[in-house]
N, C-alpha and C positions, 0 to 999 in steps of 0.2 A: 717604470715600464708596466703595463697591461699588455693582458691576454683576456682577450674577444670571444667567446665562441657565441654563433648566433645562429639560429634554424629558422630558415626559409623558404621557399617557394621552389622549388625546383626551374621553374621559368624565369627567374628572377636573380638566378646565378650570372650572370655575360653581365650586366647591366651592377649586380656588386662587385663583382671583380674589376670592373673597367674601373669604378668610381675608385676604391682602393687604389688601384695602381695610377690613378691620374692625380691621388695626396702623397704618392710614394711610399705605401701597402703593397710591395711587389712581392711578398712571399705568405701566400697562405696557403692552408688543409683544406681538403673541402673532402666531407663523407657524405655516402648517399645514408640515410635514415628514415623509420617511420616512425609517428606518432601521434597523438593528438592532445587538441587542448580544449578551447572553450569552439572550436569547431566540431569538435564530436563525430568527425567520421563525417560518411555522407550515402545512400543508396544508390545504389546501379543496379542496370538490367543488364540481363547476360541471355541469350538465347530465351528470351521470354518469362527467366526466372528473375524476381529481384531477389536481392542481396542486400547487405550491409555491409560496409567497405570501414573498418573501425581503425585502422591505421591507418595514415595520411602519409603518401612519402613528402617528405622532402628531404634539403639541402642542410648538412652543418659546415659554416664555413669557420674556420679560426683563424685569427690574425695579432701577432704579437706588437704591439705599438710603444713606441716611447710617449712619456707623459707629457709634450706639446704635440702628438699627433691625436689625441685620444677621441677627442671631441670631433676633429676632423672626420676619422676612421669611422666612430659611432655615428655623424649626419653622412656621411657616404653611405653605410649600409642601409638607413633608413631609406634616403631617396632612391638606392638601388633596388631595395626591395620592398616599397609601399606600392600598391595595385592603384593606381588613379591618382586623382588629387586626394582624395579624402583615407583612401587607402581602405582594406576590408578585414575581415576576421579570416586569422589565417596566416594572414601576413609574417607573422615569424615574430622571434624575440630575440634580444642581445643581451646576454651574459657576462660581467664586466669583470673581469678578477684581478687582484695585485701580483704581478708578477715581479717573483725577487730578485729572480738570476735567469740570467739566459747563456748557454756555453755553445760556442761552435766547436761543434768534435773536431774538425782537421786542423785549424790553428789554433785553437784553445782561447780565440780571444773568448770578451766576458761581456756582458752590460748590454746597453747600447749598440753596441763595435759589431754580436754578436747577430744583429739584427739583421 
């Protein structure tokens, strides 16, 4: 099993979740977050002042996968959240980790089951 987490676009959510759930990723997190990377922020006007705007919001979504959905989940979120064909800076990143165990609190199944 893997777990996902990936920061994205805020406009860019409806379009990874739909992809998700149409490989059978029906249960993810999603936190609202700022940050930035090689985007660097970006300047706004405000009533005639500019500004610098240095965190970026976006989206963290997580999604816990079993290891033949993995590759799936990872080109879902890609095409969920690349800007165009070519896609742009900004665009988000995905976080792959080994996940060892997963336990559902109400019937204690384990693994997979728990998915």
């Amino acid at each position: 099993m893997y777990w996902l987490s990936c920061v994205i676009r805020t406009g860019t959510l409806e379009s990874v979740r739909e992809n998700l759930s149409n490989i059978g990723c029906i249960a993810i997190t999603v936190s609202e977050v700022e940050g930035f990377g090689r985007q660097k922020g970006h300047t706004e006007v405000y009533r005639g002042a500019e500004y610098e705007v240095v965190m970026v919001p976006k989206v963290r979504v997580e999604v816990a996968c079993s290891d033949g959905e993995l590759n799936q989940a990872i080109e879902a979120i890609c095409d969920g959240g690349r800007s165009g064909a070519e896609g742009a800076l900004g665009d988000g990143k995905i976080f792959v980790f080994k996940l060892p165990e997963a336990v559902r609190i109400r019937t204690g199944e384990r693994g997979r089951d728990a998915l």
